[in-house]
N, CA, C and O of each residue as an XYZ file, in Angstrom:
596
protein
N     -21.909    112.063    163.144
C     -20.680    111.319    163.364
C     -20.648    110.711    164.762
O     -20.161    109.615    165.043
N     -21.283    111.645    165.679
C     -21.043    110.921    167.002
C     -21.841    109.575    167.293
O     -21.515    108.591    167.957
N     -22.826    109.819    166.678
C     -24.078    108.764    166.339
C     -23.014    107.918    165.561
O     -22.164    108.550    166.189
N     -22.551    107.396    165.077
C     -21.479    106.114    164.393
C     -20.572    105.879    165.488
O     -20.591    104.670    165.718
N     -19.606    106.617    166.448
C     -18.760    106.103    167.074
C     -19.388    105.667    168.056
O     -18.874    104.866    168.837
N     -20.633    106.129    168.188
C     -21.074    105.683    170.103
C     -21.747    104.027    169.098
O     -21.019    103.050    169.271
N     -22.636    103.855    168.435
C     -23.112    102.714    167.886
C     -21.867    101.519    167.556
O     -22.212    100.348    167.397
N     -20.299    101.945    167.463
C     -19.564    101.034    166.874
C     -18.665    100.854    168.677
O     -17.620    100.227    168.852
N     -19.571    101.702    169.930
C     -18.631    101.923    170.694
C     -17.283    101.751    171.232
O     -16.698    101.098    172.096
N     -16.959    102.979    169.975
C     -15.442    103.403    170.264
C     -15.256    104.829    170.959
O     -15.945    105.833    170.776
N     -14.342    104.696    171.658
C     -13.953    105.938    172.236
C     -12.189    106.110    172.150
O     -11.422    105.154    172.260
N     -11.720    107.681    171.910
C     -10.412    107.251    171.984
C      -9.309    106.559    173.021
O      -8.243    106.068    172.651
N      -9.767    106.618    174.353
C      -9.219    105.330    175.095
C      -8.639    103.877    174.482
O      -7.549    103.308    174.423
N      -9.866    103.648    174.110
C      -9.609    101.770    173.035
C      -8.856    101.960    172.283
O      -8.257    100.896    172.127
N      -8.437    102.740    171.621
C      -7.691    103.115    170.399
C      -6.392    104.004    170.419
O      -5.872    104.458    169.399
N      -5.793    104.254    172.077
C      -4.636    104.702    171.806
C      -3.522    103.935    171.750
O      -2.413    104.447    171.596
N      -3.666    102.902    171.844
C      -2.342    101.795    171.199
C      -1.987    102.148    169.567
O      -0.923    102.595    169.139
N      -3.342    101.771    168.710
C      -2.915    102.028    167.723
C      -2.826    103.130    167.460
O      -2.110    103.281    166.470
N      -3.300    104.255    167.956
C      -2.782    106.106    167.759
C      -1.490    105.859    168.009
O      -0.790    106.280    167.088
N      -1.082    105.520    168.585
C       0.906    105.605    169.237
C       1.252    104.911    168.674
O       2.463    104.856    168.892
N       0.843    103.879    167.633
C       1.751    102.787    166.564
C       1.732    103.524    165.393
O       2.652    103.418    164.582
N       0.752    104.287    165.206
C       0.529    105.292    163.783
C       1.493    106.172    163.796
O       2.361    106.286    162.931
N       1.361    106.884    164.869
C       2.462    108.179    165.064
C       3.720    108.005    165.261
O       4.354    109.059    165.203
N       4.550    106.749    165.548
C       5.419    106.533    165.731
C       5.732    105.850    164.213
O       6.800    106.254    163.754
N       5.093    105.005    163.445
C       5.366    104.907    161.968
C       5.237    106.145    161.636
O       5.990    106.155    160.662
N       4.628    107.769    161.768
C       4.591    108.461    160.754
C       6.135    109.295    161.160
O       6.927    109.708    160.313
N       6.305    109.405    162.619
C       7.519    109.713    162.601
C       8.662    108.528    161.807
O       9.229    108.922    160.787
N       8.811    107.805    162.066
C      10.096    107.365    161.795
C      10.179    106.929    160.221
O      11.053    106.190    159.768
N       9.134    107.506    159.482
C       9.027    107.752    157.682
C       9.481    108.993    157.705
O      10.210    109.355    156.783
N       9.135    109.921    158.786
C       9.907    111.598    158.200
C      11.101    110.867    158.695
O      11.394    109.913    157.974
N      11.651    110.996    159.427
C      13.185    110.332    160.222
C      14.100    110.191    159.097
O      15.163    110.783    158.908
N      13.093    108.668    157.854
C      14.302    108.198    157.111
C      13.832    109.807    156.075
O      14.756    110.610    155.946
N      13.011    110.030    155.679
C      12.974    111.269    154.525
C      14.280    112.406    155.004
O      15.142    112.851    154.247
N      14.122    112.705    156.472
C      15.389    113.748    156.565
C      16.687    113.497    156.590
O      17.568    114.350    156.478
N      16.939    111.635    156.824
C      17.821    111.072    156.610
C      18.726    111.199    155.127
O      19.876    111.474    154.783
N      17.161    110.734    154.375
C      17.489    111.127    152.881
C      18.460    112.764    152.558
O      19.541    113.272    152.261
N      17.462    112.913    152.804
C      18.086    115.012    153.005
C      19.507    115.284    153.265
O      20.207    116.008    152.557
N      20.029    114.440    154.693
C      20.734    114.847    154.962
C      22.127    113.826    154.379
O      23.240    114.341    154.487
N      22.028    112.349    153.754
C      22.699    111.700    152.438
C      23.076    112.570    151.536
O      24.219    112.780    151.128
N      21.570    113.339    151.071
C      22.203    114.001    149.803
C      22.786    115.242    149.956
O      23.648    115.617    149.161
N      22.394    115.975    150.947
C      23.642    117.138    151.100
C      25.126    116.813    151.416
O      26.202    117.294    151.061
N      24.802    115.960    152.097
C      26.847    115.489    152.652
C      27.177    115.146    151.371
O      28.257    115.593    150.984
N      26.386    114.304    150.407
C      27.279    113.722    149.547
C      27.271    114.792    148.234
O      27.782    114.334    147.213
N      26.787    116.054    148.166
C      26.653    117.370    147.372
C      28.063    117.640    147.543
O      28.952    117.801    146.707
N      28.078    117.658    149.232
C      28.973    119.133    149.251
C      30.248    118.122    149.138
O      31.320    118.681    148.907
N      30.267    116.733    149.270
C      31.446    115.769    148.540
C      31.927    115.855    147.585
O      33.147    115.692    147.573
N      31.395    116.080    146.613
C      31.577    115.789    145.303
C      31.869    117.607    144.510
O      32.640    118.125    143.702
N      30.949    117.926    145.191
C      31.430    119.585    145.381
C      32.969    119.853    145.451
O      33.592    120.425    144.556
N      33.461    119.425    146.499
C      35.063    120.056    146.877
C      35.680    118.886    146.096
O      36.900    119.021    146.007
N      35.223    117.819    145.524
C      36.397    117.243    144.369
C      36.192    117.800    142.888
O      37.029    117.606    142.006
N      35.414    118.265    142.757
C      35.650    119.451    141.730
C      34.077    118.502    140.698
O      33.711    119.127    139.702
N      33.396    117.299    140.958
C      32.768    117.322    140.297
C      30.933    116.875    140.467
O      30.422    116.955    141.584
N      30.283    116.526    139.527
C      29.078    117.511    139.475
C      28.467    116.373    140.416
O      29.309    115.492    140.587
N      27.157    116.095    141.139
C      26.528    115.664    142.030
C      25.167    115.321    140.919
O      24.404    116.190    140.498
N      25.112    114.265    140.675
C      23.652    113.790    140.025
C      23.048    112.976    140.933
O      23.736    111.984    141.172
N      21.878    113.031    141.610
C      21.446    112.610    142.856
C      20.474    111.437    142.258
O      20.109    110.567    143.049
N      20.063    111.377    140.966
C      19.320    110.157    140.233
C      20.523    109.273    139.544
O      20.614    108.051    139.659
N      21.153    109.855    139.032
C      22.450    108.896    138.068
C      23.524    108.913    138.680
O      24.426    108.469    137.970
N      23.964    109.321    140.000
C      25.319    108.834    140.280
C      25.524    107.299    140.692
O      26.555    106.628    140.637
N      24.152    106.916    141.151
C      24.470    105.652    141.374
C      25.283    105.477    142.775
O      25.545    104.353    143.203
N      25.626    106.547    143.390
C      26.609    106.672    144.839
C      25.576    105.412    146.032
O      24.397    105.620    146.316
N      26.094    104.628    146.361
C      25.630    103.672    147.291
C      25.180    103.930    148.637
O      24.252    103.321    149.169
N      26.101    105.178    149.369
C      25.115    105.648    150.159
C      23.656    106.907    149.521
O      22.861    107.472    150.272
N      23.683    106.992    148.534
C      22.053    107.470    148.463
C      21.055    106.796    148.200
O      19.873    106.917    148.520
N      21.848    105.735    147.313
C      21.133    104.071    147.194
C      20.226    103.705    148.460
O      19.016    103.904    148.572
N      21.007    103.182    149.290
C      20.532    103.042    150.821
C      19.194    103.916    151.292
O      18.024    103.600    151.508
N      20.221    105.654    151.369
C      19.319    106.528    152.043
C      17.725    106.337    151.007
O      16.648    106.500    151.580
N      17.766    105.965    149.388
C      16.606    106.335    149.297
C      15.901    104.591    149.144
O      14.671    104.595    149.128
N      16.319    103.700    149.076
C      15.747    102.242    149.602
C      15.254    101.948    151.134
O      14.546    101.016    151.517
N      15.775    102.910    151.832
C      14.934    102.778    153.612
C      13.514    103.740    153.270
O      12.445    103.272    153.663
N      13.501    104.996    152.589
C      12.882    105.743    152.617
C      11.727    105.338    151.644
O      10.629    105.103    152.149
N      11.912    105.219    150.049
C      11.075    104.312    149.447
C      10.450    102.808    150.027
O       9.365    102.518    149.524
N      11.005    101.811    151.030
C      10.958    100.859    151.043
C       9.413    100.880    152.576
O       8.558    100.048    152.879
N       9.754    102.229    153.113
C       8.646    102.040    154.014
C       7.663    103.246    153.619
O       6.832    103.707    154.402
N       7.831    103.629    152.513
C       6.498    104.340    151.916
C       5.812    103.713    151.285
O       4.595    103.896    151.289
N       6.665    102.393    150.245
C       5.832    101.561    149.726
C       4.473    100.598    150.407
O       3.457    100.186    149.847
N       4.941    100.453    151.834
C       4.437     99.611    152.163
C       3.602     99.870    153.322
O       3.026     99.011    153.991
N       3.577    101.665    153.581
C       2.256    102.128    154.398
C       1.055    102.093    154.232
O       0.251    102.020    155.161
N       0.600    102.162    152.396
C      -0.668    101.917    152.582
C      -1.383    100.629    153.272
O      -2.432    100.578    153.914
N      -0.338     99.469    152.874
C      -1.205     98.451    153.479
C      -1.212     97.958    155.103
O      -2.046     97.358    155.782
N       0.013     98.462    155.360
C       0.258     98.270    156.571
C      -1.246     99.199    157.448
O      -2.241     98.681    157.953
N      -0.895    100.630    157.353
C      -2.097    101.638    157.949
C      -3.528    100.828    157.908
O      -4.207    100.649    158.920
N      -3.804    100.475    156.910
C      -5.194    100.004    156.726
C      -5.471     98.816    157.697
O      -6.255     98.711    158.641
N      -4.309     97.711    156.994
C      -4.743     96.592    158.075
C      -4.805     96.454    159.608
O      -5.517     95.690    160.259
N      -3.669     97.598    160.161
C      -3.659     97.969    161.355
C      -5.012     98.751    162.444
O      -5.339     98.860    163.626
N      -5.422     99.134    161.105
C      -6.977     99.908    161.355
C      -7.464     99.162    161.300
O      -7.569     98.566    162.372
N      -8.245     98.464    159.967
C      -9.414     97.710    160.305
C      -9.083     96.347    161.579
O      -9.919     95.596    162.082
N      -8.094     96.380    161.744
C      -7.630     95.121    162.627
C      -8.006     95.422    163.994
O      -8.610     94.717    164.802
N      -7.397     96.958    164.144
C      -7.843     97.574    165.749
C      -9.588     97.328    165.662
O     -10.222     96.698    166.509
N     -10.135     97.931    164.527
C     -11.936     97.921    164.420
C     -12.451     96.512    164.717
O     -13.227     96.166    165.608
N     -11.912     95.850    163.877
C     -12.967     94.212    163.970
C     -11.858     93.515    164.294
O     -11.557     93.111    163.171
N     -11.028     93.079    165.020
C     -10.907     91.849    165.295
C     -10.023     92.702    167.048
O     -10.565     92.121    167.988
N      -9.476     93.252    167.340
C      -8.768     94.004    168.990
C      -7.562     95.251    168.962
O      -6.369     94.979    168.835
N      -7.988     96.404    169.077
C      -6.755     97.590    169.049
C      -6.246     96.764    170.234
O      -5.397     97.641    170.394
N      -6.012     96.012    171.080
C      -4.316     95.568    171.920
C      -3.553     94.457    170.950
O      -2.355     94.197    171.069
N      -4.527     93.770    169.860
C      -3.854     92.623    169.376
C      -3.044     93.461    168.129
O      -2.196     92.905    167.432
N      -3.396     94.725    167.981
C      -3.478     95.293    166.444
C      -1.844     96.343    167.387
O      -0.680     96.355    166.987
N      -2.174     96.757    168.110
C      -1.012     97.729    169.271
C       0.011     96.877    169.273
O       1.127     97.393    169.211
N      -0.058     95.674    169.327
C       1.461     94.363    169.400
C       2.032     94.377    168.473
O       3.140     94.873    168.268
N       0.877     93.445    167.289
C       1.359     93.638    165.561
C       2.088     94.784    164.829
O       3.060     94.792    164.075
N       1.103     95.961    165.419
C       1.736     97.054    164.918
C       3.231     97.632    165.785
O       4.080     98.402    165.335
N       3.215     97.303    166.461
C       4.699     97.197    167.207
C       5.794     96.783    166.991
O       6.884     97.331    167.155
N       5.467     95.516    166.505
C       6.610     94.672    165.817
C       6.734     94.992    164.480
O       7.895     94.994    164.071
N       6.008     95.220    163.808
C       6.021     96.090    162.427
C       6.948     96.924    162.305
O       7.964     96.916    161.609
N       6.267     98.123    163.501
C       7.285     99.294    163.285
C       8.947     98.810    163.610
O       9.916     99.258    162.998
N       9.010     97.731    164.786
C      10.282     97.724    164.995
C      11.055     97.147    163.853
O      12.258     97.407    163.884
N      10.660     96.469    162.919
C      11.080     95.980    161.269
C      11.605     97.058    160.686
O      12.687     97.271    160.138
N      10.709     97.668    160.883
C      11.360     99.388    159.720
C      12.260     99.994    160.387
O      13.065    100.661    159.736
N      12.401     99.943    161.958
C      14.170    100.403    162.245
C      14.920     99.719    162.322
O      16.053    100.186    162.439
N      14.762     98.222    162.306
C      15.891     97.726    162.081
C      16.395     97.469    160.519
O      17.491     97.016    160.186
N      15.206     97.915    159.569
C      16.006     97.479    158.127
C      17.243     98.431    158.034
O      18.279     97.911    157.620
N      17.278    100.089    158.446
C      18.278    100.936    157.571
C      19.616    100.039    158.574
O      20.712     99.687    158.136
N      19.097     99.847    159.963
C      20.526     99.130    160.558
C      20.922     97.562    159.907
O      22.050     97.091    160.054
N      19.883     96.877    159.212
C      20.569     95.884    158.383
C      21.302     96.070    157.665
O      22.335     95.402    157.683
N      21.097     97.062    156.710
C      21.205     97.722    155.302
C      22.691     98.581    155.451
O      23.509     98.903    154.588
N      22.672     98.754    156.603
C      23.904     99.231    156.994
C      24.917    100.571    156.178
O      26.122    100.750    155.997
N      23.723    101.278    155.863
C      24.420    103.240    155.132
C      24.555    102.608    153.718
O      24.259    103.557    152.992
N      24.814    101.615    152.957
C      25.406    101.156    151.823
C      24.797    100.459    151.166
O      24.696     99.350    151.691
N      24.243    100.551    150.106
C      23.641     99.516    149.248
C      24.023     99.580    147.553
O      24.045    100.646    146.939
N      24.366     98.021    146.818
C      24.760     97.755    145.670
C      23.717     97.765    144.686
O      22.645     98.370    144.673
N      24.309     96.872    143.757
C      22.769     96.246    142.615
C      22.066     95.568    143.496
O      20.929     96.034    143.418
N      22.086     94.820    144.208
C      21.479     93.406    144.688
C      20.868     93.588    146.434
O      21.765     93.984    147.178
N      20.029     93.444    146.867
C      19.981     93.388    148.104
C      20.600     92.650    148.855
O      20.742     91.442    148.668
N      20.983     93.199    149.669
C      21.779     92.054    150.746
C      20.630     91.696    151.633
O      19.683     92.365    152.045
N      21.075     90.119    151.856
C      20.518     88.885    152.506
C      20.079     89.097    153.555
O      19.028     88.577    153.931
N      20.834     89.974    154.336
C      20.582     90.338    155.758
C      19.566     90.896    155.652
O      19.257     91.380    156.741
N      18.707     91.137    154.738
C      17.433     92.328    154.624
C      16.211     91.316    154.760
O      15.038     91.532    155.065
N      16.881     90.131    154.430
C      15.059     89.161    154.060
C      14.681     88.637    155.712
O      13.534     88.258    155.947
N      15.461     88.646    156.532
C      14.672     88.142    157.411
C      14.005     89.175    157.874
O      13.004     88.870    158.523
N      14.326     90.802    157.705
C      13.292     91.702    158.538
C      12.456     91.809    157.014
O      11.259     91.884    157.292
N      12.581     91.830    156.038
C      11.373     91.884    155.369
C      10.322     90.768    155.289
O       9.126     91.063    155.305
N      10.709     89.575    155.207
C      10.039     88.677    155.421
C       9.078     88.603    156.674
O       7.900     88.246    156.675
N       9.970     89.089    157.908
C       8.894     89.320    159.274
C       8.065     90.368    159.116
O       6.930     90.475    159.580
N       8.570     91.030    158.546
C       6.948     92.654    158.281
C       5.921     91.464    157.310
O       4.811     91.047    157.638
N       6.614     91.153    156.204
C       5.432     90.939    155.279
C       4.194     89.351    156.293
O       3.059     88.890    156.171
N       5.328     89.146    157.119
C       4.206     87.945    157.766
C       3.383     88.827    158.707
O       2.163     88.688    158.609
N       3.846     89.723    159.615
C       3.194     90.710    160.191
C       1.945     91.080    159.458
O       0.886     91.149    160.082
N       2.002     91.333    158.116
C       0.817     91.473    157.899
C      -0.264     90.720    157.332
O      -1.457     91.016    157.270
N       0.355     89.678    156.922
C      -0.466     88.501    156.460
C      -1.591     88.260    157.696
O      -2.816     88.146    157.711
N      -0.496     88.241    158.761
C      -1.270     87.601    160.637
C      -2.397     89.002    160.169
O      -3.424     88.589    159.630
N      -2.329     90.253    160.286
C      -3.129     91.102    160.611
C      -4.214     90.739    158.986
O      -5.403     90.949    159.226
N      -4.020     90.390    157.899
C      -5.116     90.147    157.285
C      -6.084     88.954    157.379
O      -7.306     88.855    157.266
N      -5.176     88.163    157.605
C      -5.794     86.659    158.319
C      -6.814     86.638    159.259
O      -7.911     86.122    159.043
N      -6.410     87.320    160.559
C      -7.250     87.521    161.754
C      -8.567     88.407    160.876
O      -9.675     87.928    160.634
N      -8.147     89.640    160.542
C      -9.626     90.104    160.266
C     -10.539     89.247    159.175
O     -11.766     89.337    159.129
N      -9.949     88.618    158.529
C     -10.777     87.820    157.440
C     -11.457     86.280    158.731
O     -12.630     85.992    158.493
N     -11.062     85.776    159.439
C     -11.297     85.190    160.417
C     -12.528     85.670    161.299
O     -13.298     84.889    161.858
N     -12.635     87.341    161.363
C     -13.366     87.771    162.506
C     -14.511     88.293    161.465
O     -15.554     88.739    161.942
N     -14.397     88.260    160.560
C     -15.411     88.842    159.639
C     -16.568     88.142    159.534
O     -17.467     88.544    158.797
């Protein structure tokens, strides 16, 4: 193994931008998961003291809506994000891939503050401009490496 990193010479120096863009996406995916957690207990012990039952798939309650659309919405979209952020740091610059991935992550905290605790049938509008900027975020990061290839 050491024989591959010294030949591709990497060392972890070059690569702690994107270590600290990883770890800071893997925190702030537990963040919204305990977020989740803590939606569905408040809204348990709600429905609890009005005397009725708590279905956490069929109530349809809008704040769990929310809590589990922040939480689903950036699990969906780690595999591709992680990868491109990697091979991006590998072949084409971990500082250009440390930016990208920066602005990325800052997308995923600002969606639950778009989204604002509440969500209906329909997404609200206010959501497409930070989704739209992640999904170009990564287009740029597949682009460049298909460029450097």
């Amino acid at each position: 193994m050491d024989e591959v990193v010294q030949s591709m010479n990497l060392d972890a120096i070059s690569m702690v931008g994107p270590i600290g863009v990883t770890l800071a996406y893997l925190a702030l995916y537990y963040a919204f998961m305990a977020n989740l957690l803590r939606v569905k207990l408040k809204l348990a012990r709600a429905y609890r003291e009005r005397g009725e039952k708590f279905d956490r798939y069929f109530a349809q309650d809008r704040q769990m809506l929310a809590a589990d659309r922040i939480q689903l919405n950036m699990l969906e979209h780690m595999p591709p994000f992680l990868v491109l952020l990697w091979i991006h740091a590998f072949v084409v610059s971990s500082s250009e891939a440390t930016i990208l991935g920066g602005m990325y992550v800052a997308t995923r905290i600002a969606y639950p503050l778009a989204l604002r605790g509440r969500m209906g049938r329909d997404v609200p509008t206010r959501l497409l401009p930070i989704t739209f900027t992640g999904y170009l975020i990564l287009l740029v990061f597949a682009v460049r490496i298909i460029l450097d290839l």
